[in-house]
C-alpha positions as CSV (number, residue, x, y, z in Angstrom):
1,X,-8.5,11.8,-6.0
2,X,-6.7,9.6,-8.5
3,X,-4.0,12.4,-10.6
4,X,-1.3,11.8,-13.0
5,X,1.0,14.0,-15.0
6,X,1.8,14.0,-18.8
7,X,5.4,14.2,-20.2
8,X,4.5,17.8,-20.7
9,X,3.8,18.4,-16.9
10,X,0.0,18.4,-17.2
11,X,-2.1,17.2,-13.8
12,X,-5.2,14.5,-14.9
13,X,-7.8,14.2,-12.8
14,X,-9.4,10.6,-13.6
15,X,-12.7,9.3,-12.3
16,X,-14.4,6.8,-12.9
17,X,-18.0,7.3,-12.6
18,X,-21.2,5.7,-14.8
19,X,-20.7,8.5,-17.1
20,X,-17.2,8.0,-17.9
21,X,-18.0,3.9,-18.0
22,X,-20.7,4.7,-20.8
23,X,-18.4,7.2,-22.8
24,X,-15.4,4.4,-22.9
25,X,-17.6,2.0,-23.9
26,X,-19.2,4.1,-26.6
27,X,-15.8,5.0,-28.2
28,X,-13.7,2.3,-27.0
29,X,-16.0,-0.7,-27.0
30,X,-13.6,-1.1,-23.4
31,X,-16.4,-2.3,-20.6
32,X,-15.2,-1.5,-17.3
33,X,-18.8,-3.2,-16.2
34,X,-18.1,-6.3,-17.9
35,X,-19.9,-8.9,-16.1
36,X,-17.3,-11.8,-17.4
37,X,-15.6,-13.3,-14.0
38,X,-12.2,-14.0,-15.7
39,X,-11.9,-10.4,-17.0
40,X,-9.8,-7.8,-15.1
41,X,-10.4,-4.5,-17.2
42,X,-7.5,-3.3,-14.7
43,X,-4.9,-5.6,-16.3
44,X,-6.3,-5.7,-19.6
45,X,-5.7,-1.7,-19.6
46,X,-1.7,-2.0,-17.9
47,X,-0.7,-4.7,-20.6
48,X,-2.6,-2.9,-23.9
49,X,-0.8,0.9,-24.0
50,X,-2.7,1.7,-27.1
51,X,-6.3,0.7,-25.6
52,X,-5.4,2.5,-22.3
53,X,-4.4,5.3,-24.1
54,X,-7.7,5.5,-25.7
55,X,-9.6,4.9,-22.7
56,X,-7.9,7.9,-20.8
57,X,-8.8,10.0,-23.3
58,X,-12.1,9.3,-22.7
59,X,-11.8,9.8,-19.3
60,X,-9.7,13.3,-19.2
61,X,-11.7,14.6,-22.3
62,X,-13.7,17.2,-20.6
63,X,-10.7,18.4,-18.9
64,X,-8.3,18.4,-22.0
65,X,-11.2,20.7,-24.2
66,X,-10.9,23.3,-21.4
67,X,-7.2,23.1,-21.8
68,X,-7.8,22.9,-25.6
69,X,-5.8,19.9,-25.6
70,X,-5.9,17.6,-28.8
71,X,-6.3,13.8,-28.5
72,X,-3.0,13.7,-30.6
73,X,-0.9,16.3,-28.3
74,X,-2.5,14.0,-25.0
75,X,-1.9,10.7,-26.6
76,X,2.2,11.8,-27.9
77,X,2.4,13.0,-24.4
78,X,2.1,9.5,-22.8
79,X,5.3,7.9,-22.6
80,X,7.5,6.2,-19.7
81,X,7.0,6.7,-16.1
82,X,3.2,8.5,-17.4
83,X,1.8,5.4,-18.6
84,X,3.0,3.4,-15.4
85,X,1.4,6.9,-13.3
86,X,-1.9,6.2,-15.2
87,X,-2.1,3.0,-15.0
88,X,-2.0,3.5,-11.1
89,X,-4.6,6.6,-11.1
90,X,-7.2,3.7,-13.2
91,X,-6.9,1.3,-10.7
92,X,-7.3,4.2,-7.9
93,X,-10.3,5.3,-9.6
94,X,-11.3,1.8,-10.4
95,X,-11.5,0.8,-7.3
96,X,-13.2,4.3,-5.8
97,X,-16.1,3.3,-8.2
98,X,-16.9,-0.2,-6.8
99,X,-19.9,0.2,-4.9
100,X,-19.4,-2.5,-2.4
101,X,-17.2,-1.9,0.2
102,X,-16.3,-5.8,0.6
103,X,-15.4,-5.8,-3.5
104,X,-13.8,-2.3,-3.0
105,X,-11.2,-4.0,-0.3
106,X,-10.6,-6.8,-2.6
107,X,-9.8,-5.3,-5.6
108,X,-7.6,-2.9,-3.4
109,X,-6.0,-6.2,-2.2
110,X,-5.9,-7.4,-5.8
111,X,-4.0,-5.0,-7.4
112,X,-1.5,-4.2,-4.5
113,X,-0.7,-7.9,-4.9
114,X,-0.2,-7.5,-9.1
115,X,1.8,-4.8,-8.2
116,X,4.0,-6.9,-5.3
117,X,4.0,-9.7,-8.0
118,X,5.3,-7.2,-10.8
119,X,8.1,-5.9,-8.7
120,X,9.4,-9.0,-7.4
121,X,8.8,-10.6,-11.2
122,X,11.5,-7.1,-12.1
123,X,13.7,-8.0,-9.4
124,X,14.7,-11.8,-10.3
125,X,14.6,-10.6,-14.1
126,X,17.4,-8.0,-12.9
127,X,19.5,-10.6,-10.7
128,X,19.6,-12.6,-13.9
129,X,20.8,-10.2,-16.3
130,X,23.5,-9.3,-13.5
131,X,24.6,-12.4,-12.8
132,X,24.5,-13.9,-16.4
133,X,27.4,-14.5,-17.9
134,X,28.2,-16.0,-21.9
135,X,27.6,-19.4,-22.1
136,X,24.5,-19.4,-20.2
């Protein structure tokens, strides 16, 4: 079960289910069913902090009413390390809702690979501030 925790120490449960897909929608206008082939709602969510932001909400709202958490208090609680954990806990979830077992595997193979490609991406972009020196 896809979890992450809030600057305030707060476990979130998300799922994605047909329910959730209809409430983001609905309050997001974010599709997580979009039928476009060049859309990937996973990286549209883990470059727009604002939109995935909104679209967790809508996701953890049943759970933050019975905590009588506020949108504001869940949203200021998103910050650093949280958003990356979230992000991660979407694609879980994401990929957990794909009915097909074959399109489950590939978007698991998918997003490992963003993920691989982000890191080593981090890594060069740190061996060249290291090595850089004035006059480059």
């Amino acid at each position: 079960m896809p979890v992450f925790k809030d600057s305030k120490d707060r476990e979130w449960i998300v799922t994605i289910n047909l329910g959730t897909c209809r409430r983001t929608k609905s309050a997001t206008g974010f599709d997580f069913l979009a039928s476009d082939e060049n859309s990937n709602p996973l990286l549209k969510l883990a470059s727009d902090y604002l939109l995935l932001a909104d679209v967790l909400w809508t996701i953890v709202e049943p759970q933050a009413t019975n905590l009588k958490v506020s949108v504001e208090d869940f949203i200021e609680s998103l910050s650093g390390d949280c958003i990356e954990n979230a992000v991660n806990a979407i694609a879980e979830a994401y990929v957990n809702f794909t009915p097909n077992p074959q399109r489950r595997e590939l978007l698991l193979k998918l997003w490992t690979k963003i993920k691989s490609i982000e890191k080593t991406m981090l890594e060069r972009a740190e061996k060249q501030v290291e090595t850089a020196t004035i006059g480059d």
